[in-house]
C-alpha positions as CSV (number, residue, x, y, z in Angstrom):
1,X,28.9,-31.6,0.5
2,X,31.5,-31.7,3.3
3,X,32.7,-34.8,4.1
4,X,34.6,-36.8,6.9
5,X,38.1,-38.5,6.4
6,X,40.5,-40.7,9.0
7,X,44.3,-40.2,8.5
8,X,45.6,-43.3,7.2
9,X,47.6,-45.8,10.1
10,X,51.0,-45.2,8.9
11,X,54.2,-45.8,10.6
12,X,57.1,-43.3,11.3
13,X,60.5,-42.7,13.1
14,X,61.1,-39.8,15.1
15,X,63.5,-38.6,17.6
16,X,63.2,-35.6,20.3
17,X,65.4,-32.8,20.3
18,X,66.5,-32.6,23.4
19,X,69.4,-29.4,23.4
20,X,71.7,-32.5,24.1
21,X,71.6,-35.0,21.5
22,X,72.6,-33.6,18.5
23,X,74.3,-36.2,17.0
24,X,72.0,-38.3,17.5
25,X,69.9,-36.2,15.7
26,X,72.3,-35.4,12.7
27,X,73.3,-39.7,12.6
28,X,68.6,-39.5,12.0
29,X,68.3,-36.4,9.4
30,X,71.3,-37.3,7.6
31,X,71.8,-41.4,8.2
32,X,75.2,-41.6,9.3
33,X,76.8,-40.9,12.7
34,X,78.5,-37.1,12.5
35,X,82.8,-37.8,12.7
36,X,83.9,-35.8,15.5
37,X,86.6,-33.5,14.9
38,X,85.5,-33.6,11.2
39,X,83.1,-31.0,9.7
40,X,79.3,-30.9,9.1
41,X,77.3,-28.8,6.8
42,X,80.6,-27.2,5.6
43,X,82.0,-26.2,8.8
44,X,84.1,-27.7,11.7
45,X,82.1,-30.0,13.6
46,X,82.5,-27.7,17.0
47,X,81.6,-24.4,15.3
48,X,78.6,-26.3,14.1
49,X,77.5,-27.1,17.6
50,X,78.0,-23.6,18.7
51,X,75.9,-22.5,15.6
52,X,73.1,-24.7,16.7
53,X,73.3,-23.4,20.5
54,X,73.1,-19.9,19.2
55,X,70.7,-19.9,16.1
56,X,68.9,-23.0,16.9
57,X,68.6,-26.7,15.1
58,X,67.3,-25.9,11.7
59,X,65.1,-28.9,9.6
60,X,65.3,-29.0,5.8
61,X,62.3,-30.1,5.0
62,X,60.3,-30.1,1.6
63,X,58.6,-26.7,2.7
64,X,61.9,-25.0,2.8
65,X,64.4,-24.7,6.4
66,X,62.5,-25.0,9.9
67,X,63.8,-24.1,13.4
68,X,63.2,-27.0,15.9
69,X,62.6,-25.5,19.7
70,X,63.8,-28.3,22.2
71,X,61.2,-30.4,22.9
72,X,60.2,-31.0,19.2
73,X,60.2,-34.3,17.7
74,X,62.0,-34.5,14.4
75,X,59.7,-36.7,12.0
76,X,60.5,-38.9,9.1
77,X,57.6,-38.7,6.9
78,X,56.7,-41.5,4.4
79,X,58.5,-40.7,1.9
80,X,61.5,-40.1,3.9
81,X,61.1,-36.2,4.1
82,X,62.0,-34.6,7.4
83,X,60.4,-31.7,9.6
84,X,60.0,-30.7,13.2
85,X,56.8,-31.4,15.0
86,X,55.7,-29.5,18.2
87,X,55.1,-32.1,21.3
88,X,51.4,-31.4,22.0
89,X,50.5,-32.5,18.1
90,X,53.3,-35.1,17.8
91,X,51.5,-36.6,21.4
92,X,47.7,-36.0,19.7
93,X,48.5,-37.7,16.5
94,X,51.4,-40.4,17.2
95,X,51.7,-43.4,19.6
96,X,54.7,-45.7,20.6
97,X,54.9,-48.8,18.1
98,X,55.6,-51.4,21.1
């Protein structure tokens, strides 16, 4: 017998990738602000940046590494996991806590 379910109400935090706020977005998947002129992810800070402009802003996430396209929210599940949601679903299935 098939039956129906609702996703449960929960609450989330997200952030868009924009192409220009990545540390923003590295201060939200890692909780701390990235130090300038320091390193991240085991290289200088600036070769990380130019990494990320030629390869793309990869998610870990529980699934394994993601590539998040511009535009894509960056979600922090429930149980704090992280992954990269298109717009168009993030916009179908989330609304603004106000």
């Amino acid at each position: 017998m098939i039956k129906q379910y609702r996703k449960k109400p929960v609450v989330i935090k997200a952030i868009e990738w924009t192409g220009k706020n990545l540390e923003k977005v590295i201060e939200f998947t890692d909780g701390r602000h990235p130090e300038i002129g320091t390193s991240h992810a085991g290289m200088a800070w600036e070769c990380y940046c130019d990494l990320v402009s030629r390869e793309g802003l990869h998610i870990y996430t529980l699934e394994g590494k993601l590539c998040a396209s511009i535009g894509d929210f960056i979600i922090q599940g429930v149980q704090g996991e992280m992954y990269p949601c298109k717009p168009d679903i993030f916009k179908a299935t989330y609304e603004e806590v106000v």
